[in-house]
C-alpha positions in Angstrom: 0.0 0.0 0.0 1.0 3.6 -0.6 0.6 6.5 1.3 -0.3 9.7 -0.4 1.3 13.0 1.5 2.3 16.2 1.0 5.5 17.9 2.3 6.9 21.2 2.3 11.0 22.1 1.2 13.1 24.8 0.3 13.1 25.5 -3.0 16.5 25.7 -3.6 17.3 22.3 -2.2 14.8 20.8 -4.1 16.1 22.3 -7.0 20.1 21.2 -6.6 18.5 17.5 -5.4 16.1 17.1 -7.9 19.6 17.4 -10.4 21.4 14.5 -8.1 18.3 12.4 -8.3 18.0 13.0 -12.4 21.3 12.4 -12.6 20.8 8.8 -10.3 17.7 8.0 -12.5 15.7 8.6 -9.2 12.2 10.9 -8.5 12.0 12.8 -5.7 9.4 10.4 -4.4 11.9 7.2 -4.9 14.6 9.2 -3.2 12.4 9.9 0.1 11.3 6.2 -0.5 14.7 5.4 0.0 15.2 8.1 2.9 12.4 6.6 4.6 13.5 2.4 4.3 17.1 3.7 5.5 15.2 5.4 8.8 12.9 2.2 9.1 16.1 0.0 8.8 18.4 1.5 11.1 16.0 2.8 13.3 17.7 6.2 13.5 18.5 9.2 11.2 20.9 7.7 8.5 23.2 10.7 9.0 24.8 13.1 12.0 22.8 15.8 12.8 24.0 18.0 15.4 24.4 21.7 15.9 27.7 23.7 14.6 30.3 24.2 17.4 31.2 27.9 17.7 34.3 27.5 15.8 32.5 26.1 12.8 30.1 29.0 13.0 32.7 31.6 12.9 34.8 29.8 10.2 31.2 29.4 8.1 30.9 33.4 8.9 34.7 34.4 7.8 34.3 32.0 4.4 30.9 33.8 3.6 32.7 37.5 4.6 36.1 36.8 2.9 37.8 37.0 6.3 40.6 35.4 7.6 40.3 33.3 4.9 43.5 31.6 3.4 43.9 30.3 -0.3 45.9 27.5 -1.5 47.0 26.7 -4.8 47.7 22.8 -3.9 47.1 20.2 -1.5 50.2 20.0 -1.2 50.5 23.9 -0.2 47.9 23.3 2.7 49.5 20.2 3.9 52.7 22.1 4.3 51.2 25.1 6.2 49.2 22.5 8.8 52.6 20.6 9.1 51.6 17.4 7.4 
């Protein structure tokens, strides 16, 4: 039996999803299908969900503001500067 419901998104989400689900020969109804047997399966939320530390917040907030924000030209550049 199916269940008939309706649900509200962003629109821009739906929009840059609905590309990964073309792209995966999915609809968006076959992806929640699949969202939905992967929360009945495990019995949980199939991914982390948490809230942001402050750290993460500022760094999302400096990357969105072009502050303190440092380029590199190569993995291998960034691997250098963390001491890797």
């Amino acid at each position: 039996m199916r269940r008939q419901t309706s649900i509200r998104v962003e629109d821009r989400f739906y929009k840059e999803s609905e590309k990964v689900f073309d792209a995966l020969g999915l609809s968006f109804g076959d992806a929640v299908n699949l969202f939905l047997a992967k929360v009945a399966l495990e019995k949980k939320i199939p991914f982390e969900v948490g809230i942001p530390s402050d750290k993460l917040i500022e760094r999302i907030h400096n990357i969105e503001n072009n502050e303190d924000v440092e380029i590199y030209n190569t993995a291998e550049e960034l691997f250098k500067e963390l001491g890797i």
